[in-house]
LUMDRENTI-478197 format. One record per residue (C-alpha): residue in one letter; y, z, x. Coordinates in steps of 0.25 Angstrom, whole numbers, plus 5000, padded with zeros to 4 digits. Example, Ala and Ser with C-alpha at 12.3 -4.5 7.8 and 13.67 -1.06 7.14 Angstrom:
LUMDRENTI-478197
A498250315049
S499650295055
***
This chain:
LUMDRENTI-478197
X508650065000
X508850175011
X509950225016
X509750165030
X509350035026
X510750035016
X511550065029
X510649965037
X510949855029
X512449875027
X512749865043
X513749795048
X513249715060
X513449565058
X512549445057
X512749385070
X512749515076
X511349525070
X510849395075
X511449425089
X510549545089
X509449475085
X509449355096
X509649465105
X508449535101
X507449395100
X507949365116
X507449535119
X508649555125
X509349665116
X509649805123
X509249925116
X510649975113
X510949835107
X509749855099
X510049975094
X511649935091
X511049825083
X510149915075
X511450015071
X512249895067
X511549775061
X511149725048
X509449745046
X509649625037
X510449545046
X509349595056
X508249525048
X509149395046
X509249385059
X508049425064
X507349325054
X508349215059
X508149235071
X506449215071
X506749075062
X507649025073
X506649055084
X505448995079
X506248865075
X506648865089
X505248875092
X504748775083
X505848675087
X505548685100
X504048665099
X504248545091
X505348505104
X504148535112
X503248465105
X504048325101
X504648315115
X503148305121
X503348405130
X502048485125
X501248355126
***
């Protein structure tokens, strides 16, 4: 393992702080000096997690609401 991937890895940035950035960064709405802060202080793992969390919790959203869509009869 690299040197920057070791240093990477150890970062001290929470997981809630993670997932903030990454609600953020679905909506488009992160600044570029956020952005940037982001990179210097949090956890590529945690980045992953979050990332991956993030997309399972927005398509069963999506699916629940087309099945909302679909029961209530409002598509019909």
């Amino acid at each position: 393992m690299s040197e920057g991937l070791k240093s990477a890895v150890q970062r001290q940035g929470s997981f809630l702080q993670t997932v903030q950035a990454v609600a953020w960064s679905f909506f488009g709405v992160r600044r570029r000096a956020d952005w940037e802060q982001d990179l210097s202080k949090l956890n590529p793992v945690h980045l992953i997690l979050a990332g991956l969390l993030g997309a399972g919790l927005f398509i069963v959203g999506l699916v629940l609401l087309v099945r909302w869509v679909i029961h209530s009869g409002i598509a019909g």
